[in-house]
Each structure stands twice: as C-alpha cells, then as structure tokens.
MILUM-843692 format. One record per residue (C-alpha): x, y, z; residue in three letters; residue number from 1. Coordinates in steps of 0.1 Angstrom, whole numbers, padded with zeros to 4 digits. Layout:
BEGIN
NODE    east   north      up     r     k
NODE       X       Y       Z   ALA   NUM
...
//
This chain:
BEGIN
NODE    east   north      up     r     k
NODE   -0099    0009    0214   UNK     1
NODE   -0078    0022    0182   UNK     2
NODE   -0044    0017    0179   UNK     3
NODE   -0023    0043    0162   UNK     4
NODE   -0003    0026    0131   UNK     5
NODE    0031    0040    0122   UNK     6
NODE    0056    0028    0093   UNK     7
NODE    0071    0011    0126   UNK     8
NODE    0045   -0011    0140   UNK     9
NODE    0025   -0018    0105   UNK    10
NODE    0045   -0051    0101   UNK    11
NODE    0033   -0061    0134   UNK    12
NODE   -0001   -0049    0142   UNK    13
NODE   -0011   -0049    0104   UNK    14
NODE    0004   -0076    0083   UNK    15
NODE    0008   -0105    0113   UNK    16
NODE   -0024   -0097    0131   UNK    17
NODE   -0048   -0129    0136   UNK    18
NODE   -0075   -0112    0135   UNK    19
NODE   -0089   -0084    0102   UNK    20
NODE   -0074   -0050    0108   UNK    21
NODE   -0099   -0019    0094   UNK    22
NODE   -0073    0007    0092   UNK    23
NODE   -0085    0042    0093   UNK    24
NODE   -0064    0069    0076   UNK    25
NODE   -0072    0106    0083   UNK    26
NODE   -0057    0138    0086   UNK    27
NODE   -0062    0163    0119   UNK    28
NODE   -0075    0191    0092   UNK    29
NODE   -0096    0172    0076   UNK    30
NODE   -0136    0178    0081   UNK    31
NODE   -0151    0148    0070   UNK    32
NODE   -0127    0122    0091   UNK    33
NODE   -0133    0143    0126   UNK    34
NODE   -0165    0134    0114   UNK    35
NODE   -0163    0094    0104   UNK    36
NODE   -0135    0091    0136   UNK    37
NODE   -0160    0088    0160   UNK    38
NODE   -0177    0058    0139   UNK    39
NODE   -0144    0041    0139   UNK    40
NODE   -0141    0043    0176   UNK    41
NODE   -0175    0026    0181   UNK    42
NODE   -0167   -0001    0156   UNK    43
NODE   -0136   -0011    0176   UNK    44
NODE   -0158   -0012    0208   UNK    45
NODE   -0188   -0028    0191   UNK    46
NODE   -0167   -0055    0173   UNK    47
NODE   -0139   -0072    0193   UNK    48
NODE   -0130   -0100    0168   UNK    49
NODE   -0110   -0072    0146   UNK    50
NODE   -0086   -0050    0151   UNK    51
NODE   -0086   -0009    0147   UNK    52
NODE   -0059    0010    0137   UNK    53
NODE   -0057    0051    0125   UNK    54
NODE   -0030    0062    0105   UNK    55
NODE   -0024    0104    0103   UNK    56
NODE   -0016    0106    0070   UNK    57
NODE    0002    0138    0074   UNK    58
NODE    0027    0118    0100   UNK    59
NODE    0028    0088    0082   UNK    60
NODE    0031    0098    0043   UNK    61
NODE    0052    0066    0034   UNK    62
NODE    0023    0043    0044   UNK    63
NODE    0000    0066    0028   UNK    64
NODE    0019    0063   -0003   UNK    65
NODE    0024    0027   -0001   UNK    66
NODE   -0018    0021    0003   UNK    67
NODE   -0026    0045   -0026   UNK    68
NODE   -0047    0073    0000   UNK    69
NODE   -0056    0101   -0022   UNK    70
NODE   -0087    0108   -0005   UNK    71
NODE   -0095    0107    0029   UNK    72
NODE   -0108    0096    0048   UNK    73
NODE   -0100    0062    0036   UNK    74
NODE   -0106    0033    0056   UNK    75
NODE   -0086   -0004    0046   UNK    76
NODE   -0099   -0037    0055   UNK    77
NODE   -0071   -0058    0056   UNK    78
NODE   -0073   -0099    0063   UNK    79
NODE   -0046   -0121    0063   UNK    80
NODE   -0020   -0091    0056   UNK    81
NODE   -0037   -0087    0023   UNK    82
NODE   -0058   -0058    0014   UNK    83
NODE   -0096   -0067    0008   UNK    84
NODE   -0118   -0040    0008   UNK    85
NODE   -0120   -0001    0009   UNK    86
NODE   -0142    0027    0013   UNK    87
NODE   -0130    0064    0009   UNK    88
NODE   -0152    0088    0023   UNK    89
NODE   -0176    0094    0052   UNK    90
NODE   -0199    0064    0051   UNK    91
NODE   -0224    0053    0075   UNK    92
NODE   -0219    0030    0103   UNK    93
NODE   -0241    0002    0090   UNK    94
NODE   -0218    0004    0056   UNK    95
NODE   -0186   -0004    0076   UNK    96
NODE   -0201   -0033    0094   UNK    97
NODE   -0213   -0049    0062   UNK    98
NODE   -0174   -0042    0050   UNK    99
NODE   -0159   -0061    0080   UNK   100
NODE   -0184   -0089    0074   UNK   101
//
C-alpha cells in the first residue's frame, strides 16, 4: 500500500519513519509516471520493511520545491530522514529494488 504524502504529514510519515521511505513524485498528466506508478505499487507490496509514499507534484509544489523535482517522475529514497538516493525517470523494477537495497 502507498501512502499519499502532503506538506502536512511529511514530518511524520517521511522524516520520523523507522523504516526507508521511497517517495514517488508524479503528476496525473504526466505519461511516463502512469506508467512507473504501477511499479511503485508492487514495490510497496513486494517489500514490507519500507515504506511508500506518492507525492502529486501539482498538489504539493512546496515539497516539490523543497526536494529539487524538475523531472518526473522522480522517485526519493530516504533513510533516517536524510535523502540517499534518487532516480528520475521511468526505470525498471529490478533498478528500484537494487535502490532500496
């Protein structure tokens, strides 16, 4: 299951989660995340020990901003409420699960 991150729940789901976070951010109109959002939704059934968020960049522009998303899709690793790892792009499945260790 994904959880939808806002500006509201980041600090909470995000930065003081105990286990990594692979945040996903995407846009409704955009092609090439309707494409990699089904990926994300098997890695957080496949891979229980982290967390999955999305984040519509469109809704949430502030957090957008504050991770530096020019492209998207974009996905974040995040461990320890630091920022580890990034992809930007569509990227095969076997790619993200090398990323989240």
């Amino acid at each position: 299951m994904t959880i939808e991150i806002t500006s509201q729940n980041f600090e909470k789901e995000v930065l003081r989660s105990d286990k990594p976070v692979l945040i996903d951010f995407w846009a409704a109109w955009c092609g090439p995340c309707r494409m990699l959002s089904p990926v994300v939704d098997e890695i957080a059934e496949e891979h229980p020990e982290i967390k999955v968020g999305k984040v519509n960049v469109d809704q949430q522009g502030e957090l957008a901003i504050k991770f530096g998303v020019q492209s998207i899709p974009m996905l974040v690793l995040f461990k320890d409420g630091k920022s580890v790892d990034a992809s930007i792009g569509v990227v095969p499945k076997a790619s993200i699960e090398k990323m989240i260790g």
